[in-house]
PDB file of N, H, CA, C and O in Angstrom:
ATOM      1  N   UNK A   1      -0.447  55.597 100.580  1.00  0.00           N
ATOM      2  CA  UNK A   1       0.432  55.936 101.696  1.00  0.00           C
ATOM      3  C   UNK A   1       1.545  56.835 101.173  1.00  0.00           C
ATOM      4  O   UNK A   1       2.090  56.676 100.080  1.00  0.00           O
ATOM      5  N   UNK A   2       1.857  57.867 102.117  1.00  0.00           N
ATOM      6  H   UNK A   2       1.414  57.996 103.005  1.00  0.00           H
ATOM      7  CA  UNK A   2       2.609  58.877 101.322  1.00  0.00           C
ATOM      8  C   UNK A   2       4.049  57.543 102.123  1.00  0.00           C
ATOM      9  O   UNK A   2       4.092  56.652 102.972  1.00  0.00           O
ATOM     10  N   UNK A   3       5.102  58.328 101.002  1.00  0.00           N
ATOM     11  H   UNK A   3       5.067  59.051 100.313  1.00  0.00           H
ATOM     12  CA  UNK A   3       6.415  57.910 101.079  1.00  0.00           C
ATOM     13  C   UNK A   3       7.452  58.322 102.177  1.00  0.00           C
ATOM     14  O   UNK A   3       7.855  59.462 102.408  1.00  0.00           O
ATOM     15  N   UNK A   4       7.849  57.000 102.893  1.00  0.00           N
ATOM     16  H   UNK A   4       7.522  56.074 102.705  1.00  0.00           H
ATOM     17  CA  UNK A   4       8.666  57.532 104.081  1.00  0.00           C
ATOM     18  C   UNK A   4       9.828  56.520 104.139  1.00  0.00           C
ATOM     19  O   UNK A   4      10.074  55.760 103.202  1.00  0.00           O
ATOM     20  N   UNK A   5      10.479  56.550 105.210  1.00  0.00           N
ATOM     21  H   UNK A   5      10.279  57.167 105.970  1.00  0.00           H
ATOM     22  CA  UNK A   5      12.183  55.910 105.378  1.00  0.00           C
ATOM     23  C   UNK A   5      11.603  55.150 106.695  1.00  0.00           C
ATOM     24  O   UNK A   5      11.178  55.716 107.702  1.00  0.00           O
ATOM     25  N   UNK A   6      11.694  53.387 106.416  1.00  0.00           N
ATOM     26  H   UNK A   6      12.040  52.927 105.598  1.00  0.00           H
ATOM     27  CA  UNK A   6      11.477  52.753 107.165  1.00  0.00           C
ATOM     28  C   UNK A   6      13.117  52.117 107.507  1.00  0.00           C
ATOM     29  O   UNK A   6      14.117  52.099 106.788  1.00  0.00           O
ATOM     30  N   UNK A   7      12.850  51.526 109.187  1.00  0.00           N
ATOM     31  H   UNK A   7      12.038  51.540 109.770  1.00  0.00           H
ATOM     32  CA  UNK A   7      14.092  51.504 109.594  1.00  0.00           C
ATOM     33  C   UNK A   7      14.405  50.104 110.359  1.00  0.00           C
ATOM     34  O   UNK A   7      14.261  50.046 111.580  1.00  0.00           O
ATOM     35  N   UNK A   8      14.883  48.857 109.527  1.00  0.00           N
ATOM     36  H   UNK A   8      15.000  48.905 108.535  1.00  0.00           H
ATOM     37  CA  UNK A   8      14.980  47.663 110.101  1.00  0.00           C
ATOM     38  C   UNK A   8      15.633  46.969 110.345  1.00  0.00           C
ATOM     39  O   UNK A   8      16.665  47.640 110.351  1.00  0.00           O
ATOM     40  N   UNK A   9      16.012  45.666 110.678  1.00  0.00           N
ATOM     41  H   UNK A   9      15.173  45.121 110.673  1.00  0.00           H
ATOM     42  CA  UNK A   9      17.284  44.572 111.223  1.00  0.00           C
ATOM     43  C   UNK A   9      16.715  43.553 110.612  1.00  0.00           C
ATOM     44  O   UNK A   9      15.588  43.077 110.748  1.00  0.00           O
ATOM     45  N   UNK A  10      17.975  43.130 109.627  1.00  0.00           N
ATOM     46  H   UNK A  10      18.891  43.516 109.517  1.00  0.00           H
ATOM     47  CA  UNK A  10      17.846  41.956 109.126  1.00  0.00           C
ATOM     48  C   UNK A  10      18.548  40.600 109.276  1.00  0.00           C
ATOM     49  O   UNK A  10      19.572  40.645 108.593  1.00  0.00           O
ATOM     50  N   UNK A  11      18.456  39.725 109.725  1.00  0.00           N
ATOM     51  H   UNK A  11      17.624  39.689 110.280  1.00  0.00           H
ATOM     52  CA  UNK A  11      18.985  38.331 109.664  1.00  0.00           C
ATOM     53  C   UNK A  11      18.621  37.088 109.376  1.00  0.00           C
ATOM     54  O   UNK A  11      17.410  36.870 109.357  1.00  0.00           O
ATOM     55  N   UNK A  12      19.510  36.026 109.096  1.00  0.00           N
ATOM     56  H   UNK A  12      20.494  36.203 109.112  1.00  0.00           H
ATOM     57  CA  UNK A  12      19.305  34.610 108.457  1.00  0.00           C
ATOM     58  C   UNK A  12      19.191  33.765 109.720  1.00  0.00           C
ATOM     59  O   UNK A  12      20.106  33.691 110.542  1.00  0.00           O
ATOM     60  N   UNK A  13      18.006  33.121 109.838  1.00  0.00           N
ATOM     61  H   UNK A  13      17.263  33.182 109.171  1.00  0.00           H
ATOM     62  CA  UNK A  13      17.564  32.165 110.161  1.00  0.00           C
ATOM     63  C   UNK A  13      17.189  30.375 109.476  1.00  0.00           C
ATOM     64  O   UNK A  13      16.034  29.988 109.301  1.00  0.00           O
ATOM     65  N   UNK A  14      18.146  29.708 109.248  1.00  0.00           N
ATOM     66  H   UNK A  14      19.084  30.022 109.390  1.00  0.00           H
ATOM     67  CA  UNK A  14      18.462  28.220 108.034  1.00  0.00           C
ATOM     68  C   UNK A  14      17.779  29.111 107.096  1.00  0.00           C
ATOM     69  O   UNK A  14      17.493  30.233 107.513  1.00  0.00           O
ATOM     70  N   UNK A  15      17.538  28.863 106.157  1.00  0.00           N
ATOM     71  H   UNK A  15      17.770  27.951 105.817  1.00  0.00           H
ATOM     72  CA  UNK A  15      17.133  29.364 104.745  1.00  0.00           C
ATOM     73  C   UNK A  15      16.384  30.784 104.708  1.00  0.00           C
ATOM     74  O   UNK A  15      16.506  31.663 103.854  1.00  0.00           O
ATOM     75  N   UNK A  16      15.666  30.781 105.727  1.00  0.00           N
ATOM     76  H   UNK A  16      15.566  30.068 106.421  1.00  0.00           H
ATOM     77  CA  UNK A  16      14.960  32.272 105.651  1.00  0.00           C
ATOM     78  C   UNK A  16      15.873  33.801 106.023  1.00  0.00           C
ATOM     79  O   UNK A  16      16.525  33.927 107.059  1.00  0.00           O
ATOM     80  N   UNK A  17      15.813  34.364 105.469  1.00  0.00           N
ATOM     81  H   UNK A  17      15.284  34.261 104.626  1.00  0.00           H
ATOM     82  CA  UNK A  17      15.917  36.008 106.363  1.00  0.00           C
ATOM     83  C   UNK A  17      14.925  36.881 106.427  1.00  0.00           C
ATOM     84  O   UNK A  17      14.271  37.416 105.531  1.00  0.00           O
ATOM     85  N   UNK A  18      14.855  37.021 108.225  1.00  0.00           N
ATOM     86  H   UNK A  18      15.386  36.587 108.953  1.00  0.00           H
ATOM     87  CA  UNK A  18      14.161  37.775 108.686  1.00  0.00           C
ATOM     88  C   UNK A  18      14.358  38.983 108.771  1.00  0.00           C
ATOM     89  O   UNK A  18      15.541  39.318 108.825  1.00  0.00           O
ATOM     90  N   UNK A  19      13.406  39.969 108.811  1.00  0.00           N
ATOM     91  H   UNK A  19      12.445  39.697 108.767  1.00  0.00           H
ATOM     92  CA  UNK A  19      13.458  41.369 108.763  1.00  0.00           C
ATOM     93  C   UNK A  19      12.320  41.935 109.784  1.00  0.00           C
ATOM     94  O   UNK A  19      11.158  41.540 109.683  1.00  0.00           O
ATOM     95  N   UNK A  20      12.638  42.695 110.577  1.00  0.00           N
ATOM     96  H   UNK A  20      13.582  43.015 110.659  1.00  0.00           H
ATOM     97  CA  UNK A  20      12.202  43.370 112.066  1.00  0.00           C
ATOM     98  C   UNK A  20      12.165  44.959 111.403  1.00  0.00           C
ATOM     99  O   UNK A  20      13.169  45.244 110.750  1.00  0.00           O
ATOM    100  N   UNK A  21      10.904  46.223 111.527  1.00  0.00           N
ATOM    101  H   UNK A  21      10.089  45.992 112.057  1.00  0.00           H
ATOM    102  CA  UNK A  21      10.987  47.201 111.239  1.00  0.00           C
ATOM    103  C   UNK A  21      10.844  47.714 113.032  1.00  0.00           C
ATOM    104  O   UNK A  21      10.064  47.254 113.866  1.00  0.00           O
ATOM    105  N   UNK A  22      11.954  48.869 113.225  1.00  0.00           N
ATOM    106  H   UNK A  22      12.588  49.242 112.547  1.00  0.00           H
ATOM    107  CA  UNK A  22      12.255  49.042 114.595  1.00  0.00           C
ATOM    108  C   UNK A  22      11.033  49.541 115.254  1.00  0.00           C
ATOM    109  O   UNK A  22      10.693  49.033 116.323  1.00  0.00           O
ATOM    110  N   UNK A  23      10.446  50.343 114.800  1.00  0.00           N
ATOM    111  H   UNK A  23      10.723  50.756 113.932  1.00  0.00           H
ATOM    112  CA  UNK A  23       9.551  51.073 115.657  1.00  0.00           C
ATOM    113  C   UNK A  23       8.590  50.693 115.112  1.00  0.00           C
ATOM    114  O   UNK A  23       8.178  51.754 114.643  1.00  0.00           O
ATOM    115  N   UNK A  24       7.661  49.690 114.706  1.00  0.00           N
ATOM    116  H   UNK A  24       7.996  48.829 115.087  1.00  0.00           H
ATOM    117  CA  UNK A  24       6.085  49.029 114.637  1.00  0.00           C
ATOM    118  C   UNK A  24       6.475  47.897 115.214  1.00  0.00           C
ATOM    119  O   UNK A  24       5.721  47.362 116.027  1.00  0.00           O
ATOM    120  N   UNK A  25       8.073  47.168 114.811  1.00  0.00           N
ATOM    121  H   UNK A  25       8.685  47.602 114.151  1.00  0.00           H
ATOM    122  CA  UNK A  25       7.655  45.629 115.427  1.00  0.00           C
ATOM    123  C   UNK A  25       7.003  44.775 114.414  1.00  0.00           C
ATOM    124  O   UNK A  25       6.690  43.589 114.516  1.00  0.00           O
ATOM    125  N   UNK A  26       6.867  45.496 113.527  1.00  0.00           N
ATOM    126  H   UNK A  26       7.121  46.460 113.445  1.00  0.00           H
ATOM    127  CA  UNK A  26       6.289  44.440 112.258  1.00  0.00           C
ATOM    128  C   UNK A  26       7.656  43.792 111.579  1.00  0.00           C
ATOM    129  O   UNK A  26       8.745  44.295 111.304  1.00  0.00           O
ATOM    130  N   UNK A  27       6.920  41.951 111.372  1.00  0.00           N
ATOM    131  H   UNK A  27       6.035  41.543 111.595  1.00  0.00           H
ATOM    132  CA  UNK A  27       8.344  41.298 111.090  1.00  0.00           C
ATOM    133  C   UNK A  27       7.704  40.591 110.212  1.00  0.00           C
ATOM    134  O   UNK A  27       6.502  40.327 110.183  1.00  0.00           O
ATOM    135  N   UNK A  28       8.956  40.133 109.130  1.00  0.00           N
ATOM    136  H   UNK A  28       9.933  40.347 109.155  1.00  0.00           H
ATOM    137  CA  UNK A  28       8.283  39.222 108.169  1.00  0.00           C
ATOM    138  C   UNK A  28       9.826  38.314 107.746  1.00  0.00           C
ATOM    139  O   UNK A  28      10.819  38.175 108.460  1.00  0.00           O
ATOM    140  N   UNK A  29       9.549  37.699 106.097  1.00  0.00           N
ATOM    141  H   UNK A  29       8.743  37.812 105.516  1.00  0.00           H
ATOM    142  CA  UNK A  29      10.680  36.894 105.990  1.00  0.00           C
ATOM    143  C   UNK A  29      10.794  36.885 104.876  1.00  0.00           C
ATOM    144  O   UNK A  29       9.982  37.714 104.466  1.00  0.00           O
ATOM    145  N   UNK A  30      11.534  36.271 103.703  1.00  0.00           N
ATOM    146  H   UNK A  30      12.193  35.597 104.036  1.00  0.00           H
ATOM    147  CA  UNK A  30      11.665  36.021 102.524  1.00  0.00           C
ATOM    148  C   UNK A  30      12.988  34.975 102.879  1.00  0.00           C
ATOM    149  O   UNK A  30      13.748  34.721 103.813  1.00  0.00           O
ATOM    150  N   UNK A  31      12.622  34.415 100.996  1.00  0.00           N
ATOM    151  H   UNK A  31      12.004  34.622 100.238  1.00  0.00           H
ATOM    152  CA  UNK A  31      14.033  33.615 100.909  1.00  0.00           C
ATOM    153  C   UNK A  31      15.193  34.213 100.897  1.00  0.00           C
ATOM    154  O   UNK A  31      16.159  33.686 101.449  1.00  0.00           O
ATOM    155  N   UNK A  32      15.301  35.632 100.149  1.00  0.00           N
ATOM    156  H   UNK A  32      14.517  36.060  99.701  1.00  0.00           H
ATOM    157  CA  UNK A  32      16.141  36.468  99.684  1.00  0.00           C
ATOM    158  C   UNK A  32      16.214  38.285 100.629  1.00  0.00           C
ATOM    159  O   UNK A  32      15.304  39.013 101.026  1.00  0.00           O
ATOM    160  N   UNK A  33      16.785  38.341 100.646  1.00  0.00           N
ATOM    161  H   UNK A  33      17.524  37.750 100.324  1.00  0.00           H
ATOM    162  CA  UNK A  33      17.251  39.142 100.926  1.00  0.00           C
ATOM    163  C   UNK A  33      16.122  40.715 100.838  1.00  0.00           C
ATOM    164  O   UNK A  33      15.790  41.618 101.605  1.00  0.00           O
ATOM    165  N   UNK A  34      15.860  40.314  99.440  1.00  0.00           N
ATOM    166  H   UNK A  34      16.130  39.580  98.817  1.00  0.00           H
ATOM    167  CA  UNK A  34      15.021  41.412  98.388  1.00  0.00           C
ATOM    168  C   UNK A  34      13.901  41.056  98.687  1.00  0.00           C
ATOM    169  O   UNK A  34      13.075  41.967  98.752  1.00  0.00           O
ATOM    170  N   UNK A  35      13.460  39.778  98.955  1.00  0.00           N
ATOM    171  H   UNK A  35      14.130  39.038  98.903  1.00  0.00           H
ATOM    172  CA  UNK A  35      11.907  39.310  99.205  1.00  0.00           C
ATOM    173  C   UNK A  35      11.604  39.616 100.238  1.00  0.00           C
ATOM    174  O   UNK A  35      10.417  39.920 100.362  1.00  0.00           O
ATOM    175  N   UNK A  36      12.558  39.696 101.566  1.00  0.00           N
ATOM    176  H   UNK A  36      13.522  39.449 101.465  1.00  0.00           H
ATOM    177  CA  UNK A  36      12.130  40.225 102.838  1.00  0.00           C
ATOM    178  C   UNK A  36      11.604  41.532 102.844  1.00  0.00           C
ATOM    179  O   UNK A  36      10.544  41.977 103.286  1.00  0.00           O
ATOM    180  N   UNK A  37      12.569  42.066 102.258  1.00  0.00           N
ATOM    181  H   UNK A  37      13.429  41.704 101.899  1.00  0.00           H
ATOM    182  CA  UNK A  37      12.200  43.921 102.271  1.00  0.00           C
ATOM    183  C   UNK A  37      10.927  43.953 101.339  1.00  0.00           C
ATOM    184  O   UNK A  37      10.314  45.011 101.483  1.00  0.00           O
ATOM    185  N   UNK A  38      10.466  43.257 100.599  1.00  0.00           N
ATOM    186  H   UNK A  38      10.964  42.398 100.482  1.00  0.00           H
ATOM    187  CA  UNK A  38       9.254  44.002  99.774  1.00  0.00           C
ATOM    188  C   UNK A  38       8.056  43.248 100.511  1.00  0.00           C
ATOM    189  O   UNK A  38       6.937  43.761 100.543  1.00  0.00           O
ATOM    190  N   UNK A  39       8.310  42.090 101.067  1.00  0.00           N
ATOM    191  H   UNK A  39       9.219  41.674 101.041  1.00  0.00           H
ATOM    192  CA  UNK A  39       7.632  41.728 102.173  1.00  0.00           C
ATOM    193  C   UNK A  39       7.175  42.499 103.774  1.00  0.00           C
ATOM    194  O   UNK A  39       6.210  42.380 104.529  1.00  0.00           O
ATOM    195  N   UNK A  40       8.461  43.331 103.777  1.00  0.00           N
ATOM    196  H   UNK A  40       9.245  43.428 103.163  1.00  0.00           H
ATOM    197  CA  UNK A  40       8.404  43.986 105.039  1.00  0.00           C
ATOM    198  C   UNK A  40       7.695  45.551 104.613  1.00  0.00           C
ATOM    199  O   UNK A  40       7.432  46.317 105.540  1.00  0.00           O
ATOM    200  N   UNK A  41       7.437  45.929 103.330  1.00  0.00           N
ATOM    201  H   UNK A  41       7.651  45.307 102.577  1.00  0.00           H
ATOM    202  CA  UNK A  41       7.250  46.812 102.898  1.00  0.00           C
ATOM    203  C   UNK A  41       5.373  46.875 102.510  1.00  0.00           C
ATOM    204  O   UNK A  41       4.526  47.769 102.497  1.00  0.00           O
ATOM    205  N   UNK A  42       5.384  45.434 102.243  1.00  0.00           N
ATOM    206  H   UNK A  42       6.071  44.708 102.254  1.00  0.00           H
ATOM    207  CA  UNK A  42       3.815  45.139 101.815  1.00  0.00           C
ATOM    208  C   UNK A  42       3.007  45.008 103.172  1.00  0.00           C
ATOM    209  O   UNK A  42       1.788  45.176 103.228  1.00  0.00           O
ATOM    210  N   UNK A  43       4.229  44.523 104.844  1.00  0.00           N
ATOM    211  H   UNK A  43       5.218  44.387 104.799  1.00  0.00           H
ATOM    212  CA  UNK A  43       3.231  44.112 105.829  1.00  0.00           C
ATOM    213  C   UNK A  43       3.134  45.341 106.922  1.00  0.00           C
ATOM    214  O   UNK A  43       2.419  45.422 107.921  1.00  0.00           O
ATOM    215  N   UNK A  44       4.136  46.304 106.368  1.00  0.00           N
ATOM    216  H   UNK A  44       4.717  46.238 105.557  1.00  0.00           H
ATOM    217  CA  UNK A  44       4.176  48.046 107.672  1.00  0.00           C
ATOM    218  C   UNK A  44       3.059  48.337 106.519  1.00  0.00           C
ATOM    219  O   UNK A  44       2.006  48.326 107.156  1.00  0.00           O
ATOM    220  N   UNK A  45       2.701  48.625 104.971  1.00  0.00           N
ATOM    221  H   UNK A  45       3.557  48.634 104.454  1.00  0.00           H
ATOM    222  CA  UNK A  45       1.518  48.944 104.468  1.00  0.00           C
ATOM    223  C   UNK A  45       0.254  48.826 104.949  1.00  0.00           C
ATOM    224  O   UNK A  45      -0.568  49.729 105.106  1.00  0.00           O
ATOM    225  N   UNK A  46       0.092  47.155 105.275  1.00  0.00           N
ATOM    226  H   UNK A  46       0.760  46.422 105.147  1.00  0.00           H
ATOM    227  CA  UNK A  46      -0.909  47.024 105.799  1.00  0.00           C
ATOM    228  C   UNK A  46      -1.284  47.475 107.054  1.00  0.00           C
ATOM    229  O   UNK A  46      -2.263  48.207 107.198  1.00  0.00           O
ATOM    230  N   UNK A  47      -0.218  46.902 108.469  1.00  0.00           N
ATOM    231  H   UNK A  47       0.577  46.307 108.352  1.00  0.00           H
ATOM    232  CA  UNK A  47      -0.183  47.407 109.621  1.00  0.00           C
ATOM    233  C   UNK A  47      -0.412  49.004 109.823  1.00  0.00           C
ATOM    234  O   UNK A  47      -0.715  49.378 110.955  1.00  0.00           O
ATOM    235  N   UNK A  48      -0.319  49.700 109.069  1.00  0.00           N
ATOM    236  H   UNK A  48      -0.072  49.396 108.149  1.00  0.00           H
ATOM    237  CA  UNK A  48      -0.369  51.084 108.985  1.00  0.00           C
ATOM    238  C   UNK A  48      -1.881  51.658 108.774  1.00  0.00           C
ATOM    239  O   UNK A  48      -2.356  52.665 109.300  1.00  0.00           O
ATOM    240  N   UNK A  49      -2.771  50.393 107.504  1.00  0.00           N
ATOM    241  H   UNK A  49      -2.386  49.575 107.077  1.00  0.00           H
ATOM    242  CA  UNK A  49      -3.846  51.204 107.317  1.00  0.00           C
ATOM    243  C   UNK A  49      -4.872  50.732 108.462  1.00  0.00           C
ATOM    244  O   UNK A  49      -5.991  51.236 108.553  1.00  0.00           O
ATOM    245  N   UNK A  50      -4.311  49.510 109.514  1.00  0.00           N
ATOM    246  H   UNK A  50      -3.402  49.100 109.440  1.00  0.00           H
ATOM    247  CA  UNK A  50      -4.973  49.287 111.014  1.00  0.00           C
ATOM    248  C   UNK A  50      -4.560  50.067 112.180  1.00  0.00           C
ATOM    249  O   UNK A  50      -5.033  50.088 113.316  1.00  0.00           O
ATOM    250  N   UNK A  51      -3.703  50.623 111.727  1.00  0.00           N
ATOM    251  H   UNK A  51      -3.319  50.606 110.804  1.00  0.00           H
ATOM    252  CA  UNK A  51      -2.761  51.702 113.210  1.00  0.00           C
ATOM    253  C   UNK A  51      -2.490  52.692 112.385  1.00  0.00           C
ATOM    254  O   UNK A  51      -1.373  52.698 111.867  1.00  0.00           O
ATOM    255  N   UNK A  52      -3.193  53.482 112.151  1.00  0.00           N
ATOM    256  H   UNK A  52      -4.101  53.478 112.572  1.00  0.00           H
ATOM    257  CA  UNK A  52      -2.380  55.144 111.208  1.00  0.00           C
ATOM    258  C   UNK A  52      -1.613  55.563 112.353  1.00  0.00           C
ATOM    259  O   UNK A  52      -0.401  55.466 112.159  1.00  0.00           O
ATOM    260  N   UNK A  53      -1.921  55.969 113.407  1.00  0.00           N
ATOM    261  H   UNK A  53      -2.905  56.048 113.565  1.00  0.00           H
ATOM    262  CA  UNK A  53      -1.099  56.672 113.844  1.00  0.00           C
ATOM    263  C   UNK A  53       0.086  56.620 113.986  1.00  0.00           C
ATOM    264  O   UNK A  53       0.800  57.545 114.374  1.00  0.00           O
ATOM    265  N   UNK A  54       0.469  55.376 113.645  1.00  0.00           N
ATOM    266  H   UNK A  54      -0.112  54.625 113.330  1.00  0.00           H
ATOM    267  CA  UNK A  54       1.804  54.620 113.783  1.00  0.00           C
ATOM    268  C   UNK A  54       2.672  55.319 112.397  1.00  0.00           C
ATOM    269  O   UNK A  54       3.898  55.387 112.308  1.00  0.00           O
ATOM    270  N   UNK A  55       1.875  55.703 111.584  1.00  0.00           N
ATOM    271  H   UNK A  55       0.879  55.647 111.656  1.00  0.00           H
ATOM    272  CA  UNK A  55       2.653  56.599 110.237  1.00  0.00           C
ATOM    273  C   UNK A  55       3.518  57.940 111.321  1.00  0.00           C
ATOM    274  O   UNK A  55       4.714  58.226 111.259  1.00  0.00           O
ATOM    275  N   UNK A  56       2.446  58.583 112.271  1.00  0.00           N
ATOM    276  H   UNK A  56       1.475  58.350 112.321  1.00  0.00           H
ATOM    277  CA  UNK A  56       3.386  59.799 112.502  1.00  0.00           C
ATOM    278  C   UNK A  56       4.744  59.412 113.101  1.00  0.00           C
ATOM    279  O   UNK A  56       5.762  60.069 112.883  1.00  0.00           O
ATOM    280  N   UNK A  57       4.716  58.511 113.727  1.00  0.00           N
ATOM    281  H   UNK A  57       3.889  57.977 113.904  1.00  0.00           H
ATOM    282  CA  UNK A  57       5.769  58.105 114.705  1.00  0.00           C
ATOM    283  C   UNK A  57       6.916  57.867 113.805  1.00  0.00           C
ATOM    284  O   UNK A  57       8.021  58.370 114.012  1.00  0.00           O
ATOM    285  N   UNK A  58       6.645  57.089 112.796  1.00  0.00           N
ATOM    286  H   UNK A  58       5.748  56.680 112.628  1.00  0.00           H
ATOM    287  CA  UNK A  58       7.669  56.054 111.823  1.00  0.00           C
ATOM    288  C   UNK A  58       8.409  57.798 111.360  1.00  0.00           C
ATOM    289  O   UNK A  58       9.525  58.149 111.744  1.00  0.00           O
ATOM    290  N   UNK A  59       7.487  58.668 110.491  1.00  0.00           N
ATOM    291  H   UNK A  59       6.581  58.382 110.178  1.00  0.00           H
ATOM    292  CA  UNK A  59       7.950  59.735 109.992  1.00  0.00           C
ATOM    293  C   UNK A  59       8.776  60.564 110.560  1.00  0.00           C
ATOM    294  O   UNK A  59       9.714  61.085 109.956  1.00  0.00           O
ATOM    295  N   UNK A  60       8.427  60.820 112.120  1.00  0.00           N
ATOM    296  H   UNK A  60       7.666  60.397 112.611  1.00  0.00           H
ATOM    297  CA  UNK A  60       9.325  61.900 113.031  1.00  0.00           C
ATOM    298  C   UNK A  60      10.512  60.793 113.530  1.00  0.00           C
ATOM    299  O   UNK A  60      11.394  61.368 114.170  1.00  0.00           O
ATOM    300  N   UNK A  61      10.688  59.608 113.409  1.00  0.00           N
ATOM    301  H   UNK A  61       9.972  59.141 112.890  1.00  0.00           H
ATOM    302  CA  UNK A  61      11.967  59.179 113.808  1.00  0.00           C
ATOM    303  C   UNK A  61      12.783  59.570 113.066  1.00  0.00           C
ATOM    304  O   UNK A  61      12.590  59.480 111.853  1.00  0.00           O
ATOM    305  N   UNK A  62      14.001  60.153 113.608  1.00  0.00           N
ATOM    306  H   UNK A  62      14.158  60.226 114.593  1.00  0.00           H
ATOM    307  CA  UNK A  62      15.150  61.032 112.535  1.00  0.00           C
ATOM    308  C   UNK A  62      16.199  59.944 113.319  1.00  0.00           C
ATOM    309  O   UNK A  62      16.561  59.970 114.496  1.00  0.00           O
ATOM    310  N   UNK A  63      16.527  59.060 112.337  1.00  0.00           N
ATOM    311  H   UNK A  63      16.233  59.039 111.381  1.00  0.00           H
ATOM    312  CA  UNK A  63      18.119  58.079 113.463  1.00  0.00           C
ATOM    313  C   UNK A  63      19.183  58.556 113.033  1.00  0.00           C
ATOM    314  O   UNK A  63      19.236  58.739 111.817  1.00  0.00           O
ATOM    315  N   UNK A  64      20.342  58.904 113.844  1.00  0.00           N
ATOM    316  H   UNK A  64      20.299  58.755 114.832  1.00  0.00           H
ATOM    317  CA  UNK A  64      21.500  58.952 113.780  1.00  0.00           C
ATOM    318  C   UNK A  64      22.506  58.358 113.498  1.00  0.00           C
ATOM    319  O   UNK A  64      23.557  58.764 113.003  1.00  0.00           O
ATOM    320  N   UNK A  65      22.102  57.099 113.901  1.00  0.00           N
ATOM    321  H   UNK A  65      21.248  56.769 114.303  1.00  0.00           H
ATOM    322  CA  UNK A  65      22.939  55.663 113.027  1.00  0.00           C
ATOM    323  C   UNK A  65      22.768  54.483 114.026  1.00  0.00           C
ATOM    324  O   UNK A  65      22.029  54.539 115.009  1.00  0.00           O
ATOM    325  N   UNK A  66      23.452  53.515 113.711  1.00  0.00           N
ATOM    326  H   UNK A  66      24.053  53.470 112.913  1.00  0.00           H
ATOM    327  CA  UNK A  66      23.049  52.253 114.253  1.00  0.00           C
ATOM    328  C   UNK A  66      24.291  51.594 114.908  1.00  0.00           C
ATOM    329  O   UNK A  66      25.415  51.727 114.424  1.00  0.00           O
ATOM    330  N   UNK A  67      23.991  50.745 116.239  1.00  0.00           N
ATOM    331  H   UNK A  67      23.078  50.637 116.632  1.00  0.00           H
ATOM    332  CA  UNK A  67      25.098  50.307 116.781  1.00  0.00           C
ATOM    333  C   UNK A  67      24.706  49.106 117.046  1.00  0.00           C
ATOM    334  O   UNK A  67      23.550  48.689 117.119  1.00  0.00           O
ATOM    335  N   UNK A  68      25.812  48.477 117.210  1.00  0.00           N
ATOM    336  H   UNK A  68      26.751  48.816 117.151  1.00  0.00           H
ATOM    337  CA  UNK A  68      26.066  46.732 118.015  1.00  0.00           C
ATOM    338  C   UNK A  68      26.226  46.969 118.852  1.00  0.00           C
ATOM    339  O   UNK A  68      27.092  47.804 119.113  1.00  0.00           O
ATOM    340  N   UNK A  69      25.228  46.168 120.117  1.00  0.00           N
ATOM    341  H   UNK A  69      24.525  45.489 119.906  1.00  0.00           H
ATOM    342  CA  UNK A  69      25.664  46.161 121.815  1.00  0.00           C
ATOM    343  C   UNK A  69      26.095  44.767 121.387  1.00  0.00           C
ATOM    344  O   UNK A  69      25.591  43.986 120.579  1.00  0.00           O
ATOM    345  N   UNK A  70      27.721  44.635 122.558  1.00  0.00           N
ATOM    346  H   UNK A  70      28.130  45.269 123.214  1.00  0.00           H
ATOM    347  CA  UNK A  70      27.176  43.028 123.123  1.00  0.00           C
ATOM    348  C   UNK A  70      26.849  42.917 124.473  1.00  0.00           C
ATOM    349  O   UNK A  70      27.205  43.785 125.270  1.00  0.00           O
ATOM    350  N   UNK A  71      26.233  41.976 124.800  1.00  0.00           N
ATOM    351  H   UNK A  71      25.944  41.270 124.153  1.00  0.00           H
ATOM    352  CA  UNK A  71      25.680  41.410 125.908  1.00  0.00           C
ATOM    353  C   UNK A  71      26.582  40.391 126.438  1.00  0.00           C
ATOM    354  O   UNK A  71      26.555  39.346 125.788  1.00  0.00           O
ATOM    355  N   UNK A  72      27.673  40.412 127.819  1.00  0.00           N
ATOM    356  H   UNK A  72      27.694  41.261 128.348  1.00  0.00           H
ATOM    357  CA  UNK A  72      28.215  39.257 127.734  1.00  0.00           C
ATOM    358  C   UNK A  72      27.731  38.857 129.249  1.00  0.00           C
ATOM    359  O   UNK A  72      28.011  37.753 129.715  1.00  0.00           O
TER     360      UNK A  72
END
């Protein structure tokens, strides 16, 4: 898989943190912080070689930056 800039949200759930990649929707977890991301890195790998096309999409997203809504 050629090399690209994946783009995700991470949070703690009791011991785990979860990690969400925005545009596949692929989610995974680790204990650490570091385990999520190489987790989240090993499961858009896979998801990718069942959905290629999902590589072009991930690649042409160019983000501008990231915001907090709240919802009240």
């Amino acid at each position: 898989m050629n090399e690209m800039e994946l783009h995700a949200v991470i949070w703690k759930e009791e011991d785990m943190y979860i990690i969400k990649e925005t545009v596949t929707g692929v989610t995974t977890q680790g204990k650490t912080i570091e385990e999520a991301i190489e987790n989240l890195k090993e499961a858009v790998s896979l998801y990718l070689e069942e959905v290629p096309e999902a590589m072009e999409e991930i690649k042409a997203l160019k983000p501008i930056g990231a915001v907090s809504v709240e919802i009240t």
